[in-house]
TIKE-931332 format. One line per 4 residues: number of its first residue (from 0); their letters; for each residue x, y, z of N, C-alpha, C. Coordinates in pm, 1 decimal. Layout:
NUM = A = X,Y,Z,X,Y,Z,X,Y,Z ~ ...
END
This chain:
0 = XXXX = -3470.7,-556.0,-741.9,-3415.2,-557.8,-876.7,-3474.5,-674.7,-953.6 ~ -3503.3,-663.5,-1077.8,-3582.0,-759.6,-1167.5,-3467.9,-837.8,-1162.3 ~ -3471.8,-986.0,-1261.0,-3433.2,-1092.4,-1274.6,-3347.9,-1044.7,-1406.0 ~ -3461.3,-960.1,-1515.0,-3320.8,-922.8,-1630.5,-3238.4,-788.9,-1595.9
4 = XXXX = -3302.8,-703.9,-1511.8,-3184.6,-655.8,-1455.5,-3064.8,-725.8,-1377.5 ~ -3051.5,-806.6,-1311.6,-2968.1,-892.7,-1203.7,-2864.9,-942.8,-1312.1 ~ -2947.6,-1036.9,-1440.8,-2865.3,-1076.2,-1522.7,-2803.4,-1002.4,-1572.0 ~ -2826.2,-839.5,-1626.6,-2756.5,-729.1,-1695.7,-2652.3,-704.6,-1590.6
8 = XXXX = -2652.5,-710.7,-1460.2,-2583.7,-645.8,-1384.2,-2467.8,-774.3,-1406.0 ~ -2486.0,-859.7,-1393.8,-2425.6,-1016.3,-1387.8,-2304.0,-971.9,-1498.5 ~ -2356.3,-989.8,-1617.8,-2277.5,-938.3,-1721.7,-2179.9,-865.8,-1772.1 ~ -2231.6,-734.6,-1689.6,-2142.5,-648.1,-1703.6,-2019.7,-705.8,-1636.4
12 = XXXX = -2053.5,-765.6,-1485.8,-1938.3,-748.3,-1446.7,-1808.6,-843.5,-1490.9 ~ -1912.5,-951.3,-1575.1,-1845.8,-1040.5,-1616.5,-1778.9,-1019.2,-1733.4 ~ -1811.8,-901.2,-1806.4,-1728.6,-828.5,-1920.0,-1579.4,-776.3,-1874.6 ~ -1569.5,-718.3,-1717.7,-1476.9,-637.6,-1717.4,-1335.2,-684.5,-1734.7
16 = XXXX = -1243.9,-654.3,-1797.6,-1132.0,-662.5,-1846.2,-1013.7,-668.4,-1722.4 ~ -898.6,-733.1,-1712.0,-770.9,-719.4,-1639.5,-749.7,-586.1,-1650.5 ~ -725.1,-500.0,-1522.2,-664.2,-383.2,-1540.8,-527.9,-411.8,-1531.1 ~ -487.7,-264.1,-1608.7,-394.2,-295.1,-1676.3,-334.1,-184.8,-1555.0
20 = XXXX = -214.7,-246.0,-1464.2,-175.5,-185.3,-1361.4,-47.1,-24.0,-1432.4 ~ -55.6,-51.3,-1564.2,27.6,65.0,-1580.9,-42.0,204.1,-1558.4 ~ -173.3,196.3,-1585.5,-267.8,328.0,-1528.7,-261.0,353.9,-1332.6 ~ -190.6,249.5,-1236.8,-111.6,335.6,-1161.4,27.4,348.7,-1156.8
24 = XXXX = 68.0,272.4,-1237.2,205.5,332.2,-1283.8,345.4,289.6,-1149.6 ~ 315.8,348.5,-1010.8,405.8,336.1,-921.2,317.9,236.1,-846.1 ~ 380.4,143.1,-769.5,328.8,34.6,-635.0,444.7,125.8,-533.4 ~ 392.9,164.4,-449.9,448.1,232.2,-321.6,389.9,139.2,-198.9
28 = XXXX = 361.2,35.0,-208.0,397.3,4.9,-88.3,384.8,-173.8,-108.4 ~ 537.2,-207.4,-64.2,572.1,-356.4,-82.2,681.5,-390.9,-14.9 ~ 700.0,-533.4,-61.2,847.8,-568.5,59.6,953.6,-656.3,-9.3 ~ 1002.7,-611.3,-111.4,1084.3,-652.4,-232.2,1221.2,-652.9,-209.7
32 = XXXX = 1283.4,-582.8,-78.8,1421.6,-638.6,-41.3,1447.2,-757.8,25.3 ~ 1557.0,-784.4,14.0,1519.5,-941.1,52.7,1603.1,-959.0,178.6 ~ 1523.8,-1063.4,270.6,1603.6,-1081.5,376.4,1629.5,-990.9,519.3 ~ 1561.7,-886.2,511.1,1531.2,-765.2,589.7,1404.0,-724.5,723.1
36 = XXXX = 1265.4,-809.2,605.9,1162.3,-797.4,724.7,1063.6,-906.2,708.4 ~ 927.8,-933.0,682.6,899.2,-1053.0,625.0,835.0,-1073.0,514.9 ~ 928.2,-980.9,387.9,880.9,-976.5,255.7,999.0,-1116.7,188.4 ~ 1037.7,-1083.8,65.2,1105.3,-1142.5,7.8,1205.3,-1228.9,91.5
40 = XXXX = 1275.1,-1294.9,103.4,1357.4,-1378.2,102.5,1489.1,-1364.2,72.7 ~ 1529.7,-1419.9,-75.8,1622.7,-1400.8,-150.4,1633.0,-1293.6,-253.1 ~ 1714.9,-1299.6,-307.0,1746.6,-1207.0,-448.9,1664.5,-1232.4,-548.5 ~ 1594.5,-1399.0,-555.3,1578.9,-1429.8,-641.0,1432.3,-1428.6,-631.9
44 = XXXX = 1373.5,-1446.2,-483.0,1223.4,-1381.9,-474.1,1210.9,-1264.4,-526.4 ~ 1308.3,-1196.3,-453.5,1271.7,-1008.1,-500.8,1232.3,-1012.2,-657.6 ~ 1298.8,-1071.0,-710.0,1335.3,-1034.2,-869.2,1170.4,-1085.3,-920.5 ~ 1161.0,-1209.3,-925.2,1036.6,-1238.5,-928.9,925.2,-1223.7,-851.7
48 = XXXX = 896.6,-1155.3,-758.0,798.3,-1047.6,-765.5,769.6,-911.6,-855.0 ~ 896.8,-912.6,-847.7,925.0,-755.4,-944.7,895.4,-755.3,-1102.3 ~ 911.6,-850.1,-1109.9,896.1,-967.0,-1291.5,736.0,-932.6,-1291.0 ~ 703.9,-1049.7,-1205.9,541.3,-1063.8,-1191.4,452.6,-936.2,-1202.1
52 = XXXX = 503.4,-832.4,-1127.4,432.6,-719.5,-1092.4,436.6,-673.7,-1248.6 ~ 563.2,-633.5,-1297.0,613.4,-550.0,-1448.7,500.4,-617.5,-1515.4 ~ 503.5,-743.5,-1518.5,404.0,-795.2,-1630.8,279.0,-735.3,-1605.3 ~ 235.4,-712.7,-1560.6,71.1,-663.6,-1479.1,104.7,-499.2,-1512.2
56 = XXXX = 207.1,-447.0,-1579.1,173.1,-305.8,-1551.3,261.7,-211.9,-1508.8 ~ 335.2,-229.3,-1366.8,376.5,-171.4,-1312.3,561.0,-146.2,-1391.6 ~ 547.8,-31.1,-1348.3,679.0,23.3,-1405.1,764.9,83.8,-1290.9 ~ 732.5,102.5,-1205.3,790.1,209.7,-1085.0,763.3,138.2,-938.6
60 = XXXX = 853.7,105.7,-843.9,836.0,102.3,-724.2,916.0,141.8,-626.0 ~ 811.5,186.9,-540.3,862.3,264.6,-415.3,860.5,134.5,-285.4 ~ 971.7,37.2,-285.1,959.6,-89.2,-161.1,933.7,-39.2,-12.1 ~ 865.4,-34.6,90.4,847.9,-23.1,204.9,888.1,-69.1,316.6
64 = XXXX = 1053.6,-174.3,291.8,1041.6,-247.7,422.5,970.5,-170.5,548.7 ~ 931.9,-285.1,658.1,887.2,-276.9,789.0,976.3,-184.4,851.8 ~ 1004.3,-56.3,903.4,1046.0,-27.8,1087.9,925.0,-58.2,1193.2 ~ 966.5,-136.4,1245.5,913.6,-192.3,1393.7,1002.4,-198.0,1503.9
68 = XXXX = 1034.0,-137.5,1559.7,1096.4,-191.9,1710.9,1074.9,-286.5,1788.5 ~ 1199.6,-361.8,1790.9,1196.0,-503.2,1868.6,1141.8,-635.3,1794.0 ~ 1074.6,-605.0,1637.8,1040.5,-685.7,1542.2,1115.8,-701.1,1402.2 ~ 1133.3,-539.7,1348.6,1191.9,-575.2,1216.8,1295.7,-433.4,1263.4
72 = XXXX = 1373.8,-434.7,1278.5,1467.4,-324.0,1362.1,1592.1,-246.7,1243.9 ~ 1481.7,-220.5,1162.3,1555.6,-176.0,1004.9,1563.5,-17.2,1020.2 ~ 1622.2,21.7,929.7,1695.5,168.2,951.4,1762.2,198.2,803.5 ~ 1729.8,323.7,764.9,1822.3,357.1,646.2,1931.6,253.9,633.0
76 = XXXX = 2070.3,225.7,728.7,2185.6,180.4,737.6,2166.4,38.8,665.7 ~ 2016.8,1.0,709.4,1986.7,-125.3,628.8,1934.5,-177.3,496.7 ~ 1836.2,-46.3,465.8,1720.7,-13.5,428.5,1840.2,23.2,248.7 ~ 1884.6,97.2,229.8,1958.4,143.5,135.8,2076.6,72.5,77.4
80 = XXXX = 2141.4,3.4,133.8,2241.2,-103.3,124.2,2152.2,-210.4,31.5 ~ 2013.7,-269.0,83.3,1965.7,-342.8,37.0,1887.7,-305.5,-96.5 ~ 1855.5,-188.1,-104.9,1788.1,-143.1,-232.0,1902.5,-117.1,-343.4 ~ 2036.2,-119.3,-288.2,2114.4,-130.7,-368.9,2170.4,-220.2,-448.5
84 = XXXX = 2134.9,-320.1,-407.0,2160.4,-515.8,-431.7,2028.7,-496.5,-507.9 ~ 1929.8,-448.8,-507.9,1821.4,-490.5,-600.0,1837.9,-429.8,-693.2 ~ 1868.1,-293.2,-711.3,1897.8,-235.3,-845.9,2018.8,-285.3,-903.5 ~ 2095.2,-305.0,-877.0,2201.5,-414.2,-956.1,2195.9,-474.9,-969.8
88 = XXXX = 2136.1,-568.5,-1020.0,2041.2,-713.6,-1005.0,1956.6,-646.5,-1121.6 ~ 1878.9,-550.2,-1081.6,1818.3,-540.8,-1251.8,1875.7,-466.5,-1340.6 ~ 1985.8,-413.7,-1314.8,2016.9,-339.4,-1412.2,2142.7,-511.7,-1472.5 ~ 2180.3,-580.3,-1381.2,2222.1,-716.0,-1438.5,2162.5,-781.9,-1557.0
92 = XXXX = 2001.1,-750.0,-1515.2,1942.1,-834.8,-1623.9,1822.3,-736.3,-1675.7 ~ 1911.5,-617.8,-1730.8,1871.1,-506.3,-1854.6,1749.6,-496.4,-1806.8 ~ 1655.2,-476.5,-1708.3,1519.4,-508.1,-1670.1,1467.5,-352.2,-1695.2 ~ 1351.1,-271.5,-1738.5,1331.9,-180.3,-1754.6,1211.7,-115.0,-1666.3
96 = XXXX = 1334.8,-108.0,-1510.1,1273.2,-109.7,-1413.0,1292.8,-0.7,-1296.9 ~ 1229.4,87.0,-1227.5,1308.3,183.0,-1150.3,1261.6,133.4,-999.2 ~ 1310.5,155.9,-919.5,1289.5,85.8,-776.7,1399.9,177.1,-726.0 ~ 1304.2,215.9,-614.3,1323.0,311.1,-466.1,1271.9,210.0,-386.4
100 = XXXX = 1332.8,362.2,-266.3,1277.0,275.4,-84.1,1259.5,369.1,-3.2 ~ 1183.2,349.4,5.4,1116.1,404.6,180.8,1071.2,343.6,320.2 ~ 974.6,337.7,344.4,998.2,229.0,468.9,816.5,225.4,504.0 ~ 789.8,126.4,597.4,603.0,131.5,626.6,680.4,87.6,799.3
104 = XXXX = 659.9,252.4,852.2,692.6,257.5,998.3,535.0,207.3,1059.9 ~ 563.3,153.0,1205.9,513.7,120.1,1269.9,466.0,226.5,1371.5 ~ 363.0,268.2,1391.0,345.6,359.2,1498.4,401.5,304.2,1687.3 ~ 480.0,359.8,1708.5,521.0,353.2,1826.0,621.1,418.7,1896.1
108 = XXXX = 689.3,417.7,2002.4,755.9,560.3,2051.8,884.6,594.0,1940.8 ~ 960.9,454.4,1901.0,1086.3,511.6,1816.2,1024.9,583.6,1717.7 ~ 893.1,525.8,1647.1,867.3,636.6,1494.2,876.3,747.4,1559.7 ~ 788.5,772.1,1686.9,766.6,906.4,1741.8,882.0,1005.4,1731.6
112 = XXXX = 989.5,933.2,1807.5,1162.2,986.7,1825.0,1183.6,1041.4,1667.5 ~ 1193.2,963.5,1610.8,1236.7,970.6,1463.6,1192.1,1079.7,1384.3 ~ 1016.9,1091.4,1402.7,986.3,1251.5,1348.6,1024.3,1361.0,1446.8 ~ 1034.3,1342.4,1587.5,1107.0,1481.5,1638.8,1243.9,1495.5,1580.5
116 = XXXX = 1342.8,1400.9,1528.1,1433.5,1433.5,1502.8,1452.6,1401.3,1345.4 ~ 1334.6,1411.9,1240.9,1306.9,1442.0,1129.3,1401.9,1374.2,1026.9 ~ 1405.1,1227.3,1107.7,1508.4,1171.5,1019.0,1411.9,995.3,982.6 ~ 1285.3,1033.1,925.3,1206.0,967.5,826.8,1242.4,928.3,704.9
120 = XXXX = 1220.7,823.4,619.0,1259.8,797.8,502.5,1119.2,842.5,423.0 ~ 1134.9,923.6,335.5,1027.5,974.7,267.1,994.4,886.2,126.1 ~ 921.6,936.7,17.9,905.8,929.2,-131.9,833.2,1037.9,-182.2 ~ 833.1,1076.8,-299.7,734.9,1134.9,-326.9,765.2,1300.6,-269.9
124 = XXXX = 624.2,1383.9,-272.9,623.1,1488.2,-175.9,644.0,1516.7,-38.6 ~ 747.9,1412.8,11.1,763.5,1405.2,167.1,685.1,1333.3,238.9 ~ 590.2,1227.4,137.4,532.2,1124.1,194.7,563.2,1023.7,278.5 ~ 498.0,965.5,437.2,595.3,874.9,473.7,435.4,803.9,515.8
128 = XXXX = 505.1,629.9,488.4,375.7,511.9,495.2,400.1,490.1,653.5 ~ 273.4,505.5,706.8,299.4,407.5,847.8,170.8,353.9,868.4 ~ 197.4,263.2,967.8,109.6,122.2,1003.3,66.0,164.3,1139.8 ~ -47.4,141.4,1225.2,-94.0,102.4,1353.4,-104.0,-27.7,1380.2
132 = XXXX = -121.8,-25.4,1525.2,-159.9,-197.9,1596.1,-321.5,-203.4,1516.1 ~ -316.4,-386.9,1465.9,-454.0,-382.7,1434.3,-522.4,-441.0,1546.4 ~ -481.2,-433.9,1684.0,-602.3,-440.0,1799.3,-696.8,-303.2,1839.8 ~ -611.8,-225.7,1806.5,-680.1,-81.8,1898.3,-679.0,-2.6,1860.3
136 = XXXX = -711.8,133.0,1856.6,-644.2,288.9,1822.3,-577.0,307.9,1918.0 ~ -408.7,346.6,1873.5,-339.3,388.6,1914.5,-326.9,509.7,2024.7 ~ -303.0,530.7,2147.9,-395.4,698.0,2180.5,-258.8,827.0,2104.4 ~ -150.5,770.7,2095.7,-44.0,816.1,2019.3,-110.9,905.1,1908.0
140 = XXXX = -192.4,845.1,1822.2,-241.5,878.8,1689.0,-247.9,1027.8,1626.3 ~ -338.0,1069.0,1711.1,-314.8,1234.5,1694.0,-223.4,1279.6,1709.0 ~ -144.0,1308.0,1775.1,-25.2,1343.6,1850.2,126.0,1336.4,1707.2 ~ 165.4,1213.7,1707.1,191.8,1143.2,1555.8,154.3,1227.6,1459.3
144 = XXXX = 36.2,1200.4,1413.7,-30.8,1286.1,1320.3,19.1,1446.1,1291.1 ~ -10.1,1511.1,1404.7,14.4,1618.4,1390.3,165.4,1687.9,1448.2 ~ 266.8,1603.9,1455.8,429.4,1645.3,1474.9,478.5,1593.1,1338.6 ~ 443.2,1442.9,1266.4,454.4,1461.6,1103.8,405.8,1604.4,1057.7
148 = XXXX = 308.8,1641.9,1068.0,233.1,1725.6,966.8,381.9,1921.1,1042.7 ~ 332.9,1893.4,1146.3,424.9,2036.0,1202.4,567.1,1991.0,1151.0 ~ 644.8,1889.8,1125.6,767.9,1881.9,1097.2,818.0,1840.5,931.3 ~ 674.1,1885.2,859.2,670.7,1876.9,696.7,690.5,1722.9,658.3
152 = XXXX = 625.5,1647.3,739.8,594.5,1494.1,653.8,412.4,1493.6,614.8 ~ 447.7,1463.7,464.2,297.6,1411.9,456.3,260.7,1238.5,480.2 ~ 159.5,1271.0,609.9,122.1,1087.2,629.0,77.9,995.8,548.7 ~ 58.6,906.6,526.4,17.8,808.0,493.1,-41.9,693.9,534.8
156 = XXXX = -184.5,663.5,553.8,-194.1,522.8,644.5,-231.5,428.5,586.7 ~ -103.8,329.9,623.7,-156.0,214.4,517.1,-239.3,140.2,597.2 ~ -258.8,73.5,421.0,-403.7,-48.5,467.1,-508.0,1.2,582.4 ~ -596.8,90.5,579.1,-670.7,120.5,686.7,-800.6,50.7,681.9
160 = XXXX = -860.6,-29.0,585.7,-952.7,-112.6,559.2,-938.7,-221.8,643.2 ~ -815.5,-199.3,711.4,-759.7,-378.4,767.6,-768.6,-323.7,940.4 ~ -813.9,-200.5,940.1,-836.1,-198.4,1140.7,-958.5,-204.1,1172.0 ~ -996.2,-303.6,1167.3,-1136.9,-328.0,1196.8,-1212.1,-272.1,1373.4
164 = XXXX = -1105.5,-233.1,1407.6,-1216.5,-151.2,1544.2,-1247.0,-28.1,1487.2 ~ -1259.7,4.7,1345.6,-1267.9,130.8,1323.4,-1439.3,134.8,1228.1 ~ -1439.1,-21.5,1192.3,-1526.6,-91.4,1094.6,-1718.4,-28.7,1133.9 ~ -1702.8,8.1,1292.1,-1859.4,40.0,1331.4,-1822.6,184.2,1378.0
168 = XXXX = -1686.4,251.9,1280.7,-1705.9,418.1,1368.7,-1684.0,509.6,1179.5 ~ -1716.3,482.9,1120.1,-1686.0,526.6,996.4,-1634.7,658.2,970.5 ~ -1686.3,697.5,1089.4,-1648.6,906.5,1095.4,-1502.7,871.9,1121.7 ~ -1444.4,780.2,1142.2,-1255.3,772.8,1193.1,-1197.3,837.9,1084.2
172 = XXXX = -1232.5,737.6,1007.6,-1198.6,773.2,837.1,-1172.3,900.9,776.8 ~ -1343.0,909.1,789.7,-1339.8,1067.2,726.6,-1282.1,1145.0,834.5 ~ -1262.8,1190.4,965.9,-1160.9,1281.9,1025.5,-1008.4,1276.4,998.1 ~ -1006.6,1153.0,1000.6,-839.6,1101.2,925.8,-811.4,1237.2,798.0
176 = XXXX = -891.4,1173.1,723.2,-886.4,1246.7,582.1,-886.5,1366.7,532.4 ~ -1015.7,1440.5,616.3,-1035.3,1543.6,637.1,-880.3,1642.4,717.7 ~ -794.0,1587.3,797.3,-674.5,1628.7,844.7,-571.8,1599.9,816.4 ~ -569.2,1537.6,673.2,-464.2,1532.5,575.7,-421.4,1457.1,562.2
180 = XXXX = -419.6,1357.1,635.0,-414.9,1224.6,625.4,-426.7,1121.6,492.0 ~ -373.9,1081.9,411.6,-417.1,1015.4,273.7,-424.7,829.4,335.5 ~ -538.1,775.5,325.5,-550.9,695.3,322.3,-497.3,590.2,164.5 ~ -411.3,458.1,215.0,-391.4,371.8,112.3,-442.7,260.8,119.4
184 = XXXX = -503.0,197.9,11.6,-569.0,56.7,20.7,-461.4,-28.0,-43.0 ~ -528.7,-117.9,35.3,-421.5,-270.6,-13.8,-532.9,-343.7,-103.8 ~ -482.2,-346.6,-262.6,-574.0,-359.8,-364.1,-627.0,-577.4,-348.9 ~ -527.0,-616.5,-273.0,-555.6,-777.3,-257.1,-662.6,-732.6,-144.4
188 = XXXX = -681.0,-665.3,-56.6,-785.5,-696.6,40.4,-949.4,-653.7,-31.8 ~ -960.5,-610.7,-183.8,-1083.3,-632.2,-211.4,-1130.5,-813.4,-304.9 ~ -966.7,-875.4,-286.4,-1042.5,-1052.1,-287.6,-1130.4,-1113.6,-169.9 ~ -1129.6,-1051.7,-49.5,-1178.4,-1111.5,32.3,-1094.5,-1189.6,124.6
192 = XXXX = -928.6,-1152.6,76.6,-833.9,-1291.4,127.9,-842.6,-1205.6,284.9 ~ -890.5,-1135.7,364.4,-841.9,-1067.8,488.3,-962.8,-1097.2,524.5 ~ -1106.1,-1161.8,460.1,-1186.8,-1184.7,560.9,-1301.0,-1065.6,497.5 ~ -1445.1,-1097.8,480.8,-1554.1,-1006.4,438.9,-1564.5,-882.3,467.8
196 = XXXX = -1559.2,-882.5,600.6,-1571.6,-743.7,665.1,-1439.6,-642.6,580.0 ~ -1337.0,-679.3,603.7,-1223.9,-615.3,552.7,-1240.5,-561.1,363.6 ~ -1316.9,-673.4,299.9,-1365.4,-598.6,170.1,-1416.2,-569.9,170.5 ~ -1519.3,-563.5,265.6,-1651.6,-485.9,269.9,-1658.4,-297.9,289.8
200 = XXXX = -1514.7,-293.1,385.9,-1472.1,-181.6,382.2,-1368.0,-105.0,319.5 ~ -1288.6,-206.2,237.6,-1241.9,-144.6,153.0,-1312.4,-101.3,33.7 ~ -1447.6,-188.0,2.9,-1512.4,-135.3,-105.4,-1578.2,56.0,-34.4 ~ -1612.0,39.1,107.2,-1694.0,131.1,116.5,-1625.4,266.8,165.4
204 = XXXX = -1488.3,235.2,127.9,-1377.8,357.7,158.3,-1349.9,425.4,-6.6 ~ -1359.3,318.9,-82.9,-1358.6,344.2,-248.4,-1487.9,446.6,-284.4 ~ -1629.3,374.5,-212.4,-1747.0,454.6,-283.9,-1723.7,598.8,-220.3 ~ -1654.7,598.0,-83.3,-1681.3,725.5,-1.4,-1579.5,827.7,-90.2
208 = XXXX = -1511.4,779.7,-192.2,-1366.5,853.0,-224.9,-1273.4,893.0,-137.1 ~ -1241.2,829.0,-47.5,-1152.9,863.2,113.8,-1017.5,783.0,32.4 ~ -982.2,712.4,-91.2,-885.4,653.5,-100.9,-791.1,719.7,-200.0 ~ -662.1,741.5,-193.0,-558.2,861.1,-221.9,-442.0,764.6,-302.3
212 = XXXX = -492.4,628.0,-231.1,-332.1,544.0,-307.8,-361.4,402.0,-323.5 ~ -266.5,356.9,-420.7,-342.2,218.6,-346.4,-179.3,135.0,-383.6 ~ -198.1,41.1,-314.4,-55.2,-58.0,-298.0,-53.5,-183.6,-285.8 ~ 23.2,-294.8,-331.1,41.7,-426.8,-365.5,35.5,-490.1,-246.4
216 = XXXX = 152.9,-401.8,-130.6,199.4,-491.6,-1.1,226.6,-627.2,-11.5 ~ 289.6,-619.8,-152.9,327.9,-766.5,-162.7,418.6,-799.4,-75.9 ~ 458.0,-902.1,-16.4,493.8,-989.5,78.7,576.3,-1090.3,-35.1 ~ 519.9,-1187.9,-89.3,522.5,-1358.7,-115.9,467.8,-1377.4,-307.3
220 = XXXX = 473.4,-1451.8,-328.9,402.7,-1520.2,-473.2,255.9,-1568.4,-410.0 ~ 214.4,-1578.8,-284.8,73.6,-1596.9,-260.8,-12.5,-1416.3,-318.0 ~ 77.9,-1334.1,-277.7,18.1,-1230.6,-283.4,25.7,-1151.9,-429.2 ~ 69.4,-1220.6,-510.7,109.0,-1209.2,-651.0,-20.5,-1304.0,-734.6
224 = XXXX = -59.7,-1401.0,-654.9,-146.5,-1480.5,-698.1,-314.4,-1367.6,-722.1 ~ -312.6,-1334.9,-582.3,-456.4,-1252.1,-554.0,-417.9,-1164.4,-619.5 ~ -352.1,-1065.2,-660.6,-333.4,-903.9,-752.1,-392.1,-1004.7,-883.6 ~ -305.4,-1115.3,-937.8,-407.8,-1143.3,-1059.6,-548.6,-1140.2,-1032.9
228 = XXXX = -581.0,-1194.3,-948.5,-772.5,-1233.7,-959.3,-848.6,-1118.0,-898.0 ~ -745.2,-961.8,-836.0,-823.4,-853.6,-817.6,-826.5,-785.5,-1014.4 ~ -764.8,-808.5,-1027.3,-752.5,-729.6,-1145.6,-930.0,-695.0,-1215.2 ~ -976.9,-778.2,-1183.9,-1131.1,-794.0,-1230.0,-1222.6,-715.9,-1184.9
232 = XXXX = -1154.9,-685.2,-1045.6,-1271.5,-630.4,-914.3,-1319.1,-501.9,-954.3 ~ -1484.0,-518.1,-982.1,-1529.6,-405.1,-1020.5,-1480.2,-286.2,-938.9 ~ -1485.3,-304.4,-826.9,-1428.4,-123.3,-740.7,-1321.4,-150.8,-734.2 ~ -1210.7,-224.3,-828.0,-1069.7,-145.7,-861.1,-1085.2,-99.1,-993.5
236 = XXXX = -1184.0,-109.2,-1050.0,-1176.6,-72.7,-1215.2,-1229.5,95.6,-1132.1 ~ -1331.1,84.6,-1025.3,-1365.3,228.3,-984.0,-1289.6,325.7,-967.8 ~ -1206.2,243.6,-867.1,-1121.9,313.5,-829.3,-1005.5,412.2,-934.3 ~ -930.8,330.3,-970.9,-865.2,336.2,-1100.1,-914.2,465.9,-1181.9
240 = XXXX = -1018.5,426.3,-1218.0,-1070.4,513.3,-1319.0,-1135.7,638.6,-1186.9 ~ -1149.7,675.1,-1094.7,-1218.6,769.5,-1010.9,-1128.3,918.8,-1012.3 ~ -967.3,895.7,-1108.2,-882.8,1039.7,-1113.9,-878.0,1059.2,-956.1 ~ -870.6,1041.6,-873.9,-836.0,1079.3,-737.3,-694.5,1003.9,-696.7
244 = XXXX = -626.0,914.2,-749.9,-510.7,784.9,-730.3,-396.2,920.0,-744.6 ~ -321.3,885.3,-646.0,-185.2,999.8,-694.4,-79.2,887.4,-728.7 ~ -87.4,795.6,-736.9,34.4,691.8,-791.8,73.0,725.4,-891.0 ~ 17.7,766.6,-1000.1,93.7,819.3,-1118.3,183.8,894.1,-1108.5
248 = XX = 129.3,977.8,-979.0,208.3,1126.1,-978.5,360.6,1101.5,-923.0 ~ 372.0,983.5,-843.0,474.5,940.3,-731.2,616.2,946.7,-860.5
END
């Protein structure tokens, strides 16, 4: 590439504008109840994340606490009680805000239990978010996969940019996808805060169009920090603009 091309390229990117997060409209996957798993804290974290986010855009969220067994040991019984303290809380302070819950299950035998006995917390079209170990592929996976899909859940895998034993098999992806599977990106892991490799593949899950959703996974005000300085990132302006995002639709 020439030198005034490099600079043209330079430019552009240095033109691009804050996206404006209301073009996805819903964040489906975050941790905005408080006190539950290792998102928010207090009432008063929740709220200000939720503040922070609105300003950026967002109008709609679908919160995800953690199910994990033996780690974050949450359950509807918990899960709903607490989303109920948050919506009263904004409807306290007139906030013009809608907030649901669902959950970001953990792959392991209880999720397993849980879809044979089809008592998943959904959103959406019967969507449900779940997580793998980021050491290994699960051998569960398929199996999972396809008793959601036979028992009318549509999957979801979050953050899949972030399993890096998958980073030198790229066909994972596309078979994932290809079997209905909707892959979601975690829009902070194209700062680089998870480490090169990890943006490296979240950018190259964006060019492949393998990406169906994308989500905050806010946690903290650290992670409120990075959504500002992605806002810039040329392959979220891609993304965004690529009409493939079903967040609107949520």
């Amino acid at each position: 590439m020439s030198v005034i091309k490099k600079l043209f390229s330079l430019s552009r990117k240095q033109e691009l504008q804050p996206v404006d997060f209301s073009l996805v409209a819903t964040d489906m996957h975050s941790h905005l109840i408080p006190a539950i798993d290792d998102g928010a804290v207090t009432m008063e974290d929740s709220l200000r994340l939720i503040k922070s986010m609105h300003a950026m855009g967002y109008r709609k969220f679908i919160t995800t606490p953690h199910i994990f067994s033996g780690v974050h040991d949450n359950s509807p019984q918990t899960i709903l009680p607490g989303l109920e303290k948050v919506r009263d809380e904004i409807r306290r302070q007139n906030l013009d805000i809608e907030i649901y819950a669902a959950a970001e299950y953990y792959l392991d035998e209880q999720f397993e239990e849980l879809i044979k006995r089809n008592e998943l917390l959904t959103f959406g079209n019967n969507y449900v978010l779940f997580e793998i170990s980021f050491l290994a592929e699960p051998q569960s996976l398929g199996r999972a996969v396809f008793n959601m899909q036979l028992n009318g859940y549509r999957p979801i895998l979050a953050h899949p940019e972030r399993y890096e034993f998958w980073h030198t098999e790229f066909s994972k992806y596309e078979s994932l996808y290809e079997k209905g599977v909707l892959l979601q990106l975690n829009t902070n892991c194209l700062t680089g805060h998870y480490g090169p490799a990890v943006k490296k593949m979240s950018e190259r899950l964006i060019d492949a169009g393998l990406i169906s959703l994308v989500g905050s996974d806010c946690h903290h005000d650290g992670h409120i920090q990075l959504m500002q300085q992605v806002r810039t990132n040329a392959h979220l302006h891609k993304l965004i603009n690529s009409g493939k995002l079903i967040n609107p639709l949520l």
